[in-house]
DOTITI-221095 format. One line per 3 residues: number of its first residue (from 1); for each residue x, y, z of C-alpha. Coordinates in Angstrom, 3 decimals. Example, Ala and Ser with C-alpha at 12.3 -4.5 7.8 and 13.67 -1.06 7.14 Angstrom:
2
1) 12.300:-4.500:7.800 ~ 13.670:-1.060:7.140
# end
This chain:
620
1) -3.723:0.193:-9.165 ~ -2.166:1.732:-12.018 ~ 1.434:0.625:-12.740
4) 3.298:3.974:-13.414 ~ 4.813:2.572:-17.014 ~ 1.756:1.543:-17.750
7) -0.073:4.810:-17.292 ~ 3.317:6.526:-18.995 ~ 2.918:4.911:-22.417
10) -0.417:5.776:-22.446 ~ 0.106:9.329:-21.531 ~ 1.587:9.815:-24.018
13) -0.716:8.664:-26.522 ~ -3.211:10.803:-24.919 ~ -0.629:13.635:-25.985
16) -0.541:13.110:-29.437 ~ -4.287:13.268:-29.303 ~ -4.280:16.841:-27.115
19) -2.694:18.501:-30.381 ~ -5.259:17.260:-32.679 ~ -8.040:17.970:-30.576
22) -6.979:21.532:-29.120 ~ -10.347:23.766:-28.931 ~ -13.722:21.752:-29.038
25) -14.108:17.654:-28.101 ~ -13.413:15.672:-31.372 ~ -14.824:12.389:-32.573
28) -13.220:9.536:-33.599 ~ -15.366:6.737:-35.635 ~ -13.916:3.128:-36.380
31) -14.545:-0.124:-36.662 ~ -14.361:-3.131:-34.084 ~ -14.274:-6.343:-36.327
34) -15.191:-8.453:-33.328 ~ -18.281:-9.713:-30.966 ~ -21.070:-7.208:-30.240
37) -21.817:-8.766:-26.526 ~ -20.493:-11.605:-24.458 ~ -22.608:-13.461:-22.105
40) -21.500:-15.797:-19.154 ~ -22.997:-18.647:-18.823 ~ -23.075:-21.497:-15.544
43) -24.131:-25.442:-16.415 ~ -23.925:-28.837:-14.787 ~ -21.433:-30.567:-16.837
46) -23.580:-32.540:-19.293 ~ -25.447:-29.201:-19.835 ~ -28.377:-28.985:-17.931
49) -29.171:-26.400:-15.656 ~ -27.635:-23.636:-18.025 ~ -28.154:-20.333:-16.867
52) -26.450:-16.808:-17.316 ~ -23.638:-15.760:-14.838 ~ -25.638:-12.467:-14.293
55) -29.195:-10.997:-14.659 ~ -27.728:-9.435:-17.241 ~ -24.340:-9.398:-19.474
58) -21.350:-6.878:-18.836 ~ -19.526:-8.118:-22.170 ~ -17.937:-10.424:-19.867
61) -15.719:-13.314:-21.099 ~ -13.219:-15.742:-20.173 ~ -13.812:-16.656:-17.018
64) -12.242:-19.830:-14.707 ~ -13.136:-21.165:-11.228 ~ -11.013:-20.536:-8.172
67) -9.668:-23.587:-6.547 ~ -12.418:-23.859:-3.735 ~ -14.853:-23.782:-6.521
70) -16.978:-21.102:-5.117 ~ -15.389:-17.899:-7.339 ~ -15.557:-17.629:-10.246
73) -12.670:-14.869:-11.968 ~ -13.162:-13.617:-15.996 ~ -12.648:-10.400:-17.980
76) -15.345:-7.641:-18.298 ~ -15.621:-4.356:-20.422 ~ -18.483:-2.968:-18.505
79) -16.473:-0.339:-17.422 ~ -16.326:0.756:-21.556 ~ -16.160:-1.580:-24.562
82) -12.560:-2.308:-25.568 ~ -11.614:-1.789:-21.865 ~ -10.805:-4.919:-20.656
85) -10.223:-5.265:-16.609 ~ -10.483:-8.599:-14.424 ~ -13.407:-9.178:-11.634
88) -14.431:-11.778:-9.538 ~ -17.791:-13.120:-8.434 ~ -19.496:-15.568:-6.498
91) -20.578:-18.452:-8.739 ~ -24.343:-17.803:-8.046 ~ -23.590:-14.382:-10.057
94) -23.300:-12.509:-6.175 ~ -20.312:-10.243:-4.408 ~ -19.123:-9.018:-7.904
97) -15.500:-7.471:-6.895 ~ -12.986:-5.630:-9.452 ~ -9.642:-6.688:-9.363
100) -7.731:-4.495:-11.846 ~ -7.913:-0.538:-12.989 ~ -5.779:-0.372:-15.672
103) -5.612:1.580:-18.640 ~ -4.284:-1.360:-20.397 ~ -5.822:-5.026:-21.567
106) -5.683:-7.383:-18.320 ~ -7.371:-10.748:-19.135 ~ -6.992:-14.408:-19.110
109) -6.638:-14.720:-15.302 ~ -6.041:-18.246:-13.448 ~ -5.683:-18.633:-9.704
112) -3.299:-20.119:-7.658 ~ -3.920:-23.487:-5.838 ~ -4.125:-21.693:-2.440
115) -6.322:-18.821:-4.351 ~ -4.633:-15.895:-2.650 ~ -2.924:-14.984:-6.286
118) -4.273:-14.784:-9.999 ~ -1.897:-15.338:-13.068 ~ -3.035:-13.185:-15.966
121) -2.322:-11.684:-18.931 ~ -1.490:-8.148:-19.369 ~ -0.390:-5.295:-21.998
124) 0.234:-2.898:-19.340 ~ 3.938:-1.417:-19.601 ~ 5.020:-2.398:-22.832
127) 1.739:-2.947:-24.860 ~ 2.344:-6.642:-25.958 ~ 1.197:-9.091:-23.756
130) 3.071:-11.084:-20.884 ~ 1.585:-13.006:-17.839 ~ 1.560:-11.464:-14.744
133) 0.884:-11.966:-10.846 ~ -1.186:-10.462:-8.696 ~ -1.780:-10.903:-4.787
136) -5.203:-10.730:-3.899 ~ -4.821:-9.511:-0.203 ~ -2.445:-7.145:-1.153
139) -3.198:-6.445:-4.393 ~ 0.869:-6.030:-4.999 ~ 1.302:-7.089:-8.940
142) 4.873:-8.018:-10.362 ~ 5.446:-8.776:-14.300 ~ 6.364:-12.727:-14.634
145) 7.866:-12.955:-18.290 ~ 8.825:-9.309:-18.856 ~ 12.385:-10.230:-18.166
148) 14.698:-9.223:-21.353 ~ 15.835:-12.810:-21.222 ~ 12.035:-14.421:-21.892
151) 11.654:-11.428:-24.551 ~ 11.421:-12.030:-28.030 ~ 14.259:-10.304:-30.227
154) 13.341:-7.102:-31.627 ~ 11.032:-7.466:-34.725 ~ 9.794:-10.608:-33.612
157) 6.077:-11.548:-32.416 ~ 6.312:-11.557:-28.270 ~ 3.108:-12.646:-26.582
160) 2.620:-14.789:-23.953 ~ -0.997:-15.878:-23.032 ~ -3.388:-18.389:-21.269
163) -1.702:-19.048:-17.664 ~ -2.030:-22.024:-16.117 ~ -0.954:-22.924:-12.531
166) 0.189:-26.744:-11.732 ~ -1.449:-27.740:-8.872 ~ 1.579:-28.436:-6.619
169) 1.751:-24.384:-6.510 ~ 5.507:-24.984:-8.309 ~ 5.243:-24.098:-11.786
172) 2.808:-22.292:-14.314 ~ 2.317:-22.750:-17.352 ~ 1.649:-20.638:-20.476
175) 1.508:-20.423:-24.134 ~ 3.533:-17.772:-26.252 ~ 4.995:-16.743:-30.443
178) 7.869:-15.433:-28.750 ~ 10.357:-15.108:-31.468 ~ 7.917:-16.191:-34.512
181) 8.445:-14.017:-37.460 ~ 5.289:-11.753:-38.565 ~ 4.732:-13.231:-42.182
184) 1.734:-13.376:-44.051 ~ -0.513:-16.706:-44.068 ~ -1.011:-18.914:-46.695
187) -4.358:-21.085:-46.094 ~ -7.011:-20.988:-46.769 ~ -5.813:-18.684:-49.634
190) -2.410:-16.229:-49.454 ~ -3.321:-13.036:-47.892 ~ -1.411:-10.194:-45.061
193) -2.672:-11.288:-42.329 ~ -0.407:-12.980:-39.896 ~ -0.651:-16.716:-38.891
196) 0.702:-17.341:-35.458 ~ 3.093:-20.514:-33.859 ~ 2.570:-20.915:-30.524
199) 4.912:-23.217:-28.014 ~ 3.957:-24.153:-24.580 ~ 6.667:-22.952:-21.484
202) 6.324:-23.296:-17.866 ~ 8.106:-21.518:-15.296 ~ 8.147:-21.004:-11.116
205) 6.150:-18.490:-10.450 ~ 9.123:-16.688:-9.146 ~ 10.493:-16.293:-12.426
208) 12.768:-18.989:-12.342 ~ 13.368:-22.429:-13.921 ~ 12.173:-21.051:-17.695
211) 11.509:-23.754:-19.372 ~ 10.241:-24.768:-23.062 ~ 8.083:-27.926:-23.743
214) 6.923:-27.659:-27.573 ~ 8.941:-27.422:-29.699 ~ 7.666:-28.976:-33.189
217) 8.475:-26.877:-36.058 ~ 5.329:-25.595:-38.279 ~ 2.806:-27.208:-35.095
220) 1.157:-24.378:-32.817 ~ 0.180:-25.597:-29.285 ~ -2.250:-23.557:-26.728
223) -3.900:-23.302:-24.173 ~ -1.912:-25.665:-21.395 ~ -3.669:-27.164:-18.512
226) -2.119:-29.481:-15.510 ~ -3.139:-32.617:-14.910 ~ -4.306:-33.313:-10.650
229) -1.024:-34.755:-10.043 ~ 0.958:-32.446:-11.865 ~ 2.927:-34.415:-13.755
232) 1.583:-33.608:-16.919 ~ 0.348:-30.806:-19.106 ~ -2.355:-31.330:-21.511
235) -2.854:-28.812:-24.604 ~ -4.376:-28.442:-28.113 ~ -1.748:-28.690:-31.733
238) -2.305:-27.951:-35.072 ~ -0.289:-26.707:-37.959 ~ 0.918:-23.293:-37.545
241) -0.171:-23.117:-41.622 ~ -4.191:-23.300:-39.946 ~ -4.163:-20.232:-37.322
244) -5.488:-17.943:-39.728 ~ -8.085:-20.248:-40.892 ~ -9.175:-21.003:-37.470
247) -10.019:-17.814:-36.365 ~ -12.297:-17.230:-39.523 ~ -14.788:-18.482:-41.905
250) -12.591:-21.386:-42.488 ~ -12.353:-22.548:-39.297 ~ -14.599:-25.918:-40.127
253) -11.957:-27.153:-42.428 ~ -9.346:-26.695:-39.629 ~ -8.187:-30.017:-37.886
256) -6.431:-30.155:-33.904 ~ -5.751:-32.844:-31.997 ~ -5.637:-32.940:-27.790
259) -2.406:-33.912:-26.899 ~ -0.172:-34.237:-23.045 ~ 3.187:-33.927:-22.490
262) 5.219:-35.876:-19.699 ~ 7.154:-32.837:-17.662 ~ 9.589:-35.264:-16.541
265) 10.202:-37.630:-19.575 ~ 8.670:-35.362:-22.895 ~ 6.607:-38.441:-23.266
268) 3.758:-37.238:-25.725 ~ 0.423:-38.406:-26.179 ~ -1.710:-37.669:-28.648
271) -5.560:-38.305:-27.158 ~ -7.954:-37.591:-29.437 ~ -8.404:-38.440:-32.943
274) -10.667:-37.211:-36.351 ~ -11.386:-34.010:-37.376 ~ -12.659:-31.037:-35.555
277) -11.297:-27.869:-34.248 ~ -10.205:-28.881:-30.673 ~ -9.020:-26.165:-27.961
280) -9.836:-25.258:-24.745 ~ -8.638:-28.415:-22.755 ~ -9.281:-28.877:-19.533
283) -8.385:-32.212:-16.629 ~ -10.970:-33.553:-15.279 ~ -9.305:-36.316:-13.502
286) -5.873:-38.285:-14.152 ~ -7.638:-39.851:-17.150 ~ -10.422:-37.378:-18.433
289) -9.495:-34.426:-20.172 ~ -13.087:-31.987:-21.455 ~ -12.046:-29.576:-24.500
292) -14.429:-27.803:-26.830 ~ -15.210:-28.712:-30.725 ~ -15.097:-25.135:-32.175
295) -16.494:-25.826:-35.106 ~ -18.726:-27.881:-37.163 ~ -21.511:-30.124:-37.160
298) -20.471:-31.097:-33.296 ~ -19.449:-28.133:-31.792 ~ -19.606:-28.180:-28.381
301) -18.214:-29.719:-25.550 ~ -16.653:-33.147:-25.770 ~ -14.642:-35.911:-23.436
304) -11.781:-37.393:-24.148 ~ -13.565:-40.190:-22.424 ~ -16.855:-39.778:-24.536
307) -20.223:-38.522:-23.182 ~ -22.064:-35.772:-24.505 ~ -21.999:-32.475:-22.992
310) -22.938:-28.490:-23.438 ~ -23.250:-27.871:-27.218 ~ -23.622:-24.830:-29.667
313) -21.222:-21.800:-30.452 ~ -19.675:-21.580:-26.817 ~ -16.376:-20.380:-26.000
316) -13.503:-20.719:-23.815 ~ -14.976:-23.173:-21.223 ~ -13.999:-24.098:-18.117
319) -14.776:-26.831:-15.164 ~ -15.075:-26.693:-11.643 ~ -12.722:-28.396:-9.240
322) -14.469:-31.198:-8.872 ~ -16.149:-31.567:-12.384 ~ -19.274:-31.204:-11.906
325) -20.078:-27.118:-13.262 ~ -18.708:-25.656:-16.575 ~ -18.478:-21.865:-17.133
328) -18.657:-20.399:-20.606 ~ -18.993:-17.259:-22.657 ~ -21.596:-17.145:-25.836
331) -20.433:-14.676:-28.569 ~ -23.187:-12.415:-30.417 ~ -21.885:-10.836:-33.858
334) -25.008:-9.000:-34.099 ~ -23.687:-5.631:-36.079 ~ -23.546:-3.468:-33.859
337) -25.490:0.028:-34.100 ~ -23.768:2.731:-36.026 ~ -22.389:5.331:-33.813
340) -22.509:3.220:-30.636 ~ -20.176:4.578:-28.024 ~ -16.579:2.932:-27.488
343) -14.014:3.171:-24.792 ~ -11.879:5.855:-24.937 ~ -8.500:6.076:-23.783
346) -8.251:10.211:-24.001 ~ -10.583:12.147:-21.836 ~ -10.537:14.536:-24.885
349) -12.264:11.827:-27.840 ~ -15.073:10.429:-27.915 ~ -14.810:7.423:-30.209
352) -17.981:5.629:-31.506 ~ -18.813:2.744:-33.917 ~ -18.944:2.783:-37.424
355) -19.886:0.246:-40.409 ~ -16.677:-0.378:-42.758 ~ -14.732:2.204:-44.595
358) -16.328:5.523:-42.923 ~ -15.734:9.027:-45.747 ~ -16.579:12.388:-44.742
361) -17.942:15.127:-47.140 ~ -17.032:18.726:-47.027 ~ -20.160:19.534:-45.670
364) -20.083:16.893:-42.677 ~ -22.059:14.173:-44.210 ~ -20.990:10.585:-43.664
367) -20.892:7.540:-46.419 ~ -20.172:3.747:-45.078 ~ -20.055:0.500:-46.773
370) -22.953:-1.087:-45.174 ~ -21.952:-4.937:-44.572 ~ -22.398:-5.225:-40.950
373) -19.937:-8.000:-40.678 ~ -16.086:-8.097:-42.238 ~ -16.506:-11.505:-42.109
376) -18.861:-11.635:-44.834 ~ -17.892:-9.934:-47.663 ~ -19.438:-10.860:-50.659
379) -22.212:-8.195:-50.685 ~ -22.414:-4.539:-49.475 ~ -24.505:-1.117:-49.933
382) -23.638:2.056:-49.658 ~ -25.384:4.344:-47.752 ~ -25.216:8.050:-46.919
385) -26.137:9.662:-43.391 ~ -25.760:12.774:-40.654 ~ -22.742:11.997:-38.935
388) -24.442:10.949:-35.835 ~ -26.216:8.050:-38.121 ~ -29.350:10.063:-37.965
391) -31.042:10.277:-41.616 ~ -29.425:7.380:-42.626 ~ -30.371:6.327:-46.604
394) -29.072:3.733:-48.701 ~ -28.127:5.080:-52.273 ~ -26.292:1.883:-53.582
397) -27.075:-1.600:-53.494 ~ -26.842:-4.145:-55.364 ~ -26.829:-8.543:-54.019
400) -24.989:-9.214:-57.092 ~ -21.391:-7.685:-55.148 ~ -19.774:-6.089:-52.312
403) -19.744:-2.091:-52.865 ~ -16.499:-0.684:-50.660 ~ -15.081:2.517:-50.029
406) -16.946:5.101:-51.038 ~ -15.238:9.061:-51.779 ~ -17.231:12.105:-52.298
409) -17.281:14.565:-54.854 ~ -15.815:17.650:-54.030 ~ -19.396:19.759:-54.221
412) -21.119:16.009:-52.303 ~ -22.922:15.411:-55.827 ~ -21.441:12.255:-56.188
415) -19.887:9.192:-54.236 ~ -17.190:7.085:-56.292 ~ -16.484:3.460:-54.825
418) -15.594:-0.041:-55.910 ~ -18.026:-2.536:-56.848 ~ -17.782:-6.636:-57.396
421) -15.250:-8.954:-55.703 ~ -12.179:-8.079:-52.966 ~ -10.281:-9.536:-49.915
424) -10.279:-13.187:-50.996 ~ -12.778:-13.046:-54.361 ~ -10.316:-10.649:-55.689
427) -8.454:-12.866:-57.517 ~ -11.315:-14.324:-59.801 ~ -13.724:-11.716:-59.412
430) -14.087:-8.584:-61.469 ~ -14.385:-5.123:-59.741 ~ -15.256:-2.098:-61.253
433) -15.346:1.773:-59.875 ~ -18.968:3.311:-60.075 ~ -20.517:6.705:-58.925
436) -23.961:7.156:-57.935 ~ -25.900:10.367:-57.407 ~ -25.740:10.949:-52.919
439) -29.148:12.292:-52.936 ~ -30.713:8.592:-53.065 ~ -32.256:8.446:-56.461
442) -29.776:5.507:-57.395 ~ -28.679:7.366:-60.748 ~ -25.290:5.461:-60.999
445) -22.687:4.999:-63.918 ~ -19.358:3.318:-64.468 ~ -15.920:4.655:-64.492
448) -13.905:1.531:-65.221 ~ -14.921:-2.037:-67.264 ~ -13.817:-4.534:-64.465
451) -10.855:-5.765:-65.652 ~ -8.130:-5.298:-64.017 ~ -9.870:-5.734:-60.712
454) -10.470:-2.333:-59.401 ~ -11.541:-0.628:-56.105 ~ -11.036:1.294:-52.973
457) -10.844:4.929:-54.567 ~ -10.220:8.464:-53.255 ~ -11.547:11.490:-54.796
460) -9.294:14.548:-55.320 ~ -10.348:17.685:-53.314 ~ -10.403:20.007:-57.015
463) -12.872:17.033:-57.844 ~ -10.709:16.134:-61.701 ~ -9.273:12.460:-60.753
466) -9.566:9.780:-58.667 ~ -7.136:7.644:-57.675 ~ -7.596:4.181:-57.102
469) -5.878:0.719:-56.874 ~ -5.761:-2.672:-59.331 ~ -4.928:-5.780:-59.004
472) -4.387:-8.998:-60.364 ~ -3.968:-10.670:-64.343 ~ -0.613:-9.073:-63.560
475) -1.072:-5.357:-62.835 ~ -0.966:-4.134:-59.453 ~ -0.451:-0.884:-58.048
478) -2.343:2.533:-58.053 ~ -4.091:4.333:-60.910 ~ -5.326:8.274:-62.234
481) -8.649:8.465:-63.679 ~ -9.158:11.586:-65.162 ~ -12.603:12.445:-65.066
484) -12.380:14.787:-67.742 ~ -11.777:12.026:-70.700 ~ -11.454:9.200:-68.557
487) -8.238:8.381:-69.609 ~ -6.285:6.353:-66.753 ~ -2.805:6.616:-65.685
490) -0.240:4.470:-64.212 ~ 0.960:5.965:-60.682 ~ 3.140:2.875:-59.162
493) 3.299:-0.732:-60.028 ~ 3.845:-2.428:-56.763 ~ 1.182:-4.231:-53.961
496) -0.314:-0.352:-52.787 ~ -3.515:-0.409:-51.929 ~ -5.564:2.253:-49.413
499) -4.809:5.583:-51.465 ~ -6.208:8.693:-49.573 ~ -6.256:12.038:-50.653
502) -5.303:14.856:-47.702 ~ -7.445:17.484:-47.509 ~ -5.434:20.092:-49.493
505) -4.898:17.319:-52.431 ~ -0.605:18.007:-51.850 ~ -0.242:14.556:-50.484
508) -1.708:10.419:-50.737 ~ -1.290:8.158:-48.483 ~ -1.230:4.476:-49.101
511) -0.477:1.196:-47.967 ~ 2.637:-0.838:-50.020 ~ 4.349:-4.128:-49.420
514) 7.767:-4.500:-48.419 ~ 9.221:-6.792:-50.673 ~ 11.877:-8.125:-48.492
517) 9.895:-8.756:-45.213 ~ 6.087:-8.884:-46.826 ~ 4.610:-6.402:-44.376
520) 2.904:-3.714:-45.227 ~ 3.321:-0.357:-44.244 ~ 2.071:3.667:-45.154
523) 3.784:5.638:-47.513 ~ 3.064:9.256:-48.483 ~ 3.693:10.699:-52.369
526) 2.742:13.486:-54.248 ~ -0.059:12.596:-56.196 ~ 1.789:12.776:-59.759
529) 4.066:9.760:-57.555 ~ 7.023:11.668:-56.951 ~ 8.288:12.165:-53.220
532) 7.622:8.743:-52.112 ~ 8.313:8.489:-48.499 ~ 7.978:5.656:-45.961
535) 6.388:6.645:-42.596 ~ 5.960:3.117:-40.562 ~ 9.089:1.026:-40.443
538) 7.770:-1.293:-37.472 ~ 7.122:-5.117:-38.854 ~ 3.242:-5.583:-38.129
541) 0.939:-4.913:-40.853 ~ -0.285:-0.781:-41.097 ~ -3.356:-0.153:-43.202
544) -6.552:1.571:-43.151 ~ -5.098:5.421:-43.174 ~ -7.246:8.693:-42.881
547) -5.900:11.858:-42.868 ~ -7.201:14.542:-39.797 ~ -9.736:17.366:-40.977
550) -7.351:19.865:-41.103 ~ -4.347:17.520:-42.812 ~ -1.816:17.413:-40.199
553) -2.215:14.100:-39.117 ~ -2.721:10.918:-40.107 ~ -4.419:7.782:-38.717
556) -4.110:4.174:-39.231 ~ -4.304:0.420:-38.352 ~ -1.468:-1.071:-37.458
559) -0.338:-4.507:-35.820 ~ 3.097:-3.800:-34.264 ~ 2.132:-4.906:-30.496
562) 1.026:-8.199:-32.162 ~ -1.548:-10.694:-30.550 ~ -3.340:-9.890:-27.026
565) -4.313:-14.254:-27.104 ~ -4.086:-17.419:-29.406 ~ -4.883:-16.647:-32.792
568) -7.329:-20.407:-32.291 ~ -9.441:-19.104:-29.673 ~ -10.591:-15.687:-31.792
571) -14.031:-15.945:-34.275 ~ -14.226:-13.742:-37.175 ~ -11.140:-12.021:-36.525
574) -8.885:-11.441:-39.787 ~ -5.988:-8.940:-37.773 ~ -6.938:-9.215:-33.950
577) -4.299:-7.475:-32.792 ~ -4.789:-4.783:-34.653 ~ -5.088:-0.669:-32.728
580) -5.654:2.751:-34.342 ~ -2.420:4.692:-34.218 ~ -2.017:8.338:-34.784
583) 1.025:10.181:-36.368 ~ 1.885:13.446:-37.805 ~ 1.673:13.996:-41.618
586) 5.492:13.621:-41.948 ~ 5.312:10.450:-39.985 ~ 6.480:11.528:-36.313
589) 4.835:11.329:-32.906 ~ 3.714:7.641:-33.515 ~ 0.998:6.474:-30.855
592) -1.421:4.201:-30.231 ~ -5.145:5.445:-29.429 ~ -7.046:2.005:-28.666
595) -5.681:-0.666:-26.853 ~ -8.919:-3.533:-26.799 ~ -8.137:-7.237:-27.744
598) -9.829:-7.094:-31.020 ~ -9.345:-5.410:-34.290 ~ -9.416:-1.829:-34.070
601) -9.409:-0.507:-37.842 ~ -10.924:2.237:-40.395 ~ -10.628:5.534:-38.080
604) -12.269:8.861:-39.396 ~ -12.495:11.778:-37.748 ~ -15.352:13.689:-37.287
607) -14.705:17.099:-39.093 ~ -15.926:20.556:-37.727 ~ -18.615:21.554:-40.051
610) -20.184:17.805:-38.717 ~ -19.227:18.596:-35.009 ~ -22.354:20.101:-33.628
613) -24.549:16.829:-34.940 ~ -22.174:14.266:-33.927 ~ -23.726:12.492:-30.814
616) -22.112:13.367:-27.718 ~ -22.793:10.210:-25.335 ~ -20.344:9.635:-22.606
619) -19.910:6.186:-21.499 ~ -21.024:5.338:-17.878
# end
C-alpha cells in the first residue's frame, strides 16, 4: 500500500545514503529523546479491571475504539522503532490486523460512524503531516487536507493532527499550526525550541465545506471531539506561550481548561475550572465530557461531571461507545540500552541507539555523555567504549555538573569536554572545558576558569587547538584555545554553538542564529573564520552536525517538516519533530534519513577502522 510520492521522497533519501555508504554496510548511531516502550492498556471506566492490550507490548500507542465498540485501532512500531504504521485488534487483544505499509509516519487514526473508513494522520508524500482517509474494504486511501488551498504558506508550520469524525458521518474534525510562524519559545525560560498554536477546523470528509472554529490569538486548542448529537465539539485551550512547557519538565506549572464550541452559533463554554494540565477530551454523553490531568498531584483521568477514575502517568485515553471501557498507553523513559537497534529507512544503514553527544576516535573508539535522559540535565559522566558498547568504562564523573560533548585527542590520549551548567542552567551556571586521561584513571585538568560559560568543544585533527563555544555575561560566539600556551582566541561573536572539526581540519561546522527570523541553521568556515558559508536556509531549527568518516558529508538535526502531533500531548520532548538529515560538505543533496514522531538528533557515523566491532543486528 505504498503511495508512489510517498515511496519517491524517500527514495531519494535512500540515495543520498547509497553514496556515503558505497562498499561495506555503514552504521549510523543517534539519539531518540523520547519513550523507550509503550504499553496498551484496557480498564472499566473507574479503573478497575486494568489489564494490558496484549501479552506483551509492540511499542504500541494511541489507540481509539471503533464505533461498534468491539475494535480497537492505534499505532505500533513493532515492525521497527521509529516506524510508525496503524493496526487493528479485537478489544480482548485477538485478530491483530495491519492496516498501513508505509515508509512514512501514519498515526492518530479515528473511524468513521459506519466503521468502514479510518481518518488518520500521515507524513507520507510531503513529510509534514495532514489527515487522511482510508477505506477499510478497499483499502483505497485519498489525502483530505493536502489541497494547496488548506496548505500553510511556504515557511510556515503546516500540520494537521488528531481527527475526529462527528457522528452524523458529515464532518470531521481536526486540529492544525497551519500558518503559525516557527519562533522560539519563551516560558518557562527563552530558548530555540519552537512553541506551537494550534486552531481547531472541521471539514466534509469529501474535502469540502473547510471550515475554522478557533480562532483566539496567543490560545492553542487540540484535540477536538463531537458531542452524540453532533452539534458540538469539545477540546482542550491554553496559551500558545505554555506548549513548550507542557511537553517538558515544566509541564506541572502549565494550566488548560476543557472548553465546547456551538458549530452552529460559536457559543463557547468553558467547562472546567483550576489548575491542571487538561487534554485528551472525550463525550461521554450530551453532558459528560472524560479528559486526562497530565500532570501533577492528580494526574489521571477526570469528569467533567466529577467521579474518580484511572490515575497515574497515562496517556492519550480513550472511551468506548457506550462509556463503560477506557483504552490507554503508559510511557516508560527507561534509557534505553546503548547500541539498541532502530528502524532504518535505507536497506544499506543500520542505525542503532546512542547516549547524548556520540565522538569517534581515530582508532574506532566511542565517547558519550552518559545522562540517559535529555530531560534531565543537570548531571552527566563521560564514558569511553568499543563502538558496539562492549567495554564500556566511565572516565569522568562528577554529581556536582553535567559533563557534555566530549572530543578526542588526535593520538586518543585525551578527551576534552564541557563541564558545569547548559541548556537552561546556562545562564547562571559556570561551565568550564576539562580533559581527562581516556584510559580510566580519572587524571583530569582544566583548560578554561568557568567564566564565560564554556562548553561543547571539538578537537583539531593536528591535536594544537580546540575550538569551543561561550556564552553569556555578554560574550557569545566561538573560541581558539591553543593548547600550546593556552592563550584563547576570538573566532565569531554571534549565537554559534555545535563547532565540529572535519576530518582533514580544512573546515568547522556550526550552528548560528539568524538574526532576522531566530532560527538556527549550519554554517561551514575555515577554522581561522574566514569563508563563512550558510548551508540550511529552510526555517526549522538545524543543529547537532557530524561530519562523515571520510569528510564529504555532513549530518544534522533539523526541524523543517515541523510537528508529526500537538506539541501538549508529547512528554520529555524539547524538538519532537526533529529527523537526521544528510547533505554534502558544500551543502547539496539535502535529505532526510529518519522519519519517527520523536526527536531524532546527535548522528555519528560509525568509521571504518570501528566497522568490524560495530554490532550488526538486523531488526525483525
Amino acid at each position: 500500500m505504498k503511495m508512489r510520492v510517498a515511496a519517491l521522497s524517500v527514495g531519494l533519501a535512500f540515495a543520498a545514503v547509497l553514496s556515503l555508504s558505497a562498499g561495506p554496510k555503514q552504521t549510523m548511531l543517534m539519539n531518540r529523546l523520547g519513550p523507550s516502550q509503550m504499553t496498551l492498556y484496557v480498564a472499566n471506566v473507574d479503573g478497575s479491571g486494568e489489564h494490558p492490550l496484549f501479552s506483551s507490548s509492540g511499542f504500541d500507542y494511541n489507540a481509539s475504539f471503533s464505533p461498534d465498540g468491539k475494535w480497537i485501532v492505534f499505532t505500533s512500531e513493532r515492525n521497527g522503532s521509529g516506524e510508525a504504521d496503524l493496526y487493528r485488534v479485537r478489544v480482548d487483544g485477538s485478530g491483530l490486523e495491519r492496516l498501513t505499509d508505509d515508509p512514512a509516519l501514519d498515526d492518530q487514526a479515528a473511524f468513521s460512524p459506519d466503521g468502514n473508513q479510518v481518518a488518520f494522520v500521515s507524513t507520507r508524500g510531503a513529510h509534514t503531516a495532514n489527515i487522511w482517509i482510508m477505506d477499510l474494504r478497499t483499502r483505497k486511501l485519498r489525502n483530505l487536507t493536502g489541497a494547496p488551498a488548506l496548505q500553510a504558506a511556504a515557511g510556515k508550520l503546516d500540520g494537521f493532527f488528531r481527527p475526529s469524525w462527528s457522528p452524523d458521518g458529515q464532518w470531521i474534525a481536526f486540529s492544525s499550526d497551519r500558518n503559525f510562524d516557527f519562533k522560539p519559545h519563551e516560558v518557562p525560560q527563552p530558548g530555540w525550541e519552537h512553541p506551537q498554536e494550534l486552531s481547531i477546523y472541521i471539514i466534509h470528509p469529501d474535502g469540502h465545506g473547510f471550515r475554522r472554529l478557533t480562532t483566539r490569538a496567543g490560545v492553542s486548542t487540540g484535540s477536538p471531539k463531537w458531542s452524540p448529537d453532533s452539534k458540538r465539539v469539545g477540546f482542550y485551550e491554553l496559551p500558545t506561550a505554555h506548549t513548550f512547557a507542557a511537553r517538558i519538565y515544566a509541564q506541572g506549572m502549565v494550566t488548560s481548561q476543557i472548553v465546547s464550541v456551538d458549530l452552529s452559533t460559536g457559543a463557547r463554554v468553558e467547562l472546567t475550572s483550576g489548575p491542571g494540565l487538561k487534554v485528551s477530551p472525550q463525550y461521554l454523553s450530551a453532558d459528560k465530557i472524560a479528559y486526562l490531568i497530565k500532570a501533577g498531584p492528580n494526574a489521571g483521568l477526570a469528569f467533567t461531571s466529577g467521579g474518580a477514575g484511572v490515575k497515574g502517568m497515562l496517556r492519550n485515553p480513550a472511551w468506548s461507545p457506550d462509556g463503560n471501557q477506557v483504552v490507554y498507553q503508559k510511557v516508560d523513559f527507561t534509557a534505553r540500552p546503548q547500541n539498541q537497534p532502530l528502524y532504518s529507512w535505507d536497506p544499506d544503514m543500520e542505525v542503532q541507539y546512542t547516549d547524548v553527544f556520540p565522538r569517534f576516535s581515530r582508532d574506532g573508539k566511542l565517547a558519550i555523555s552518559d545522562i540517559r535522559n535529555l530531560a534531565t540535565t543537570a548531571a552527566a559522566s563521560i564514558s569511553v567504549m568499543n563502538a558496539d558498547g562492549s567495554d564500556k568504562k566511565v572516565v569522568f564523573s562528577d554529581k556536582n555538573g553535567a559533563a557534555f560533548v566530549p572530543t578526542w585527542s588526535p593520538d586518543g590520549q585525551w578527551i576534552a569536554f564541557g563541564f558545569g551548567g547548559f541548556f537552561g542552567a546556562r545562564e547562571t551556571t559556570p561551565a568550564k572545558l576539562m580533559m581527562v586521561r581516556a584510559d580510566g584513571s580519572q587524571q583530569s585538568k582544566d583548560l578554561t576558569n568557568g567564566l564565560p560559560n564554556s562548553g561543547f568543544p571539538t578537537w583539531s585533527p593536528d591535536g594544537k587547538q580546540i575550538i569551543y563555544r561561550v556564552w553569556g555575561a555578554g560574550e557569545y560566539g566561538l573560541r581558539v584555545l591553543d593548547l600550546a600556551d593556552g592563550s584563547i582566541k576570538t573566532l565569531t561573536r554571534e549565537l554559534d554553538n555545535f563547532p565540529a572539526y572535519s576530518p582533514s581540519g580544512d573546515l568547522i561546522t556550526f550552528t548560528r542564529r539568524d538574526a532576522k527570523t531566530l532560527d538556527y541553521d549550519i554554517f561551514t568556515m575555515r577554522p581561522d573564520g574566514t569563508n563563512v558559508q550558510r548551508l540550511t536556509t529552510t526555517l526549522g531549527n538545524d543543529s547537532h552536525s557530524s561530519w562523515s568518516p571520510d569528510g564529504k558529508y555532513i549530518l544534522w538535526s533539523g526541524g523543517r517538516y515541523g510537528f508529526k502531533d500537538e506539541a501538549p500531548l508529547y512528554d520529555n520532548s524539547f524538538q519532537p519533530f526533529a529527523q537526521i538529515f544528510i547533505m554534502k560538505a558544500d551543502g547539496s543533496d539535502q535529505h532526510a534519513l529518519t522519519y519517527s514522531r520523536w526527536e531524532d538528533s546527535m548522528p555519528a557515523i560509525v568509521p571504518p577502522t570501528a566497522q568490524k566491532s560495530t554490532l550488526t543486528k538486523r531488526l525483525p
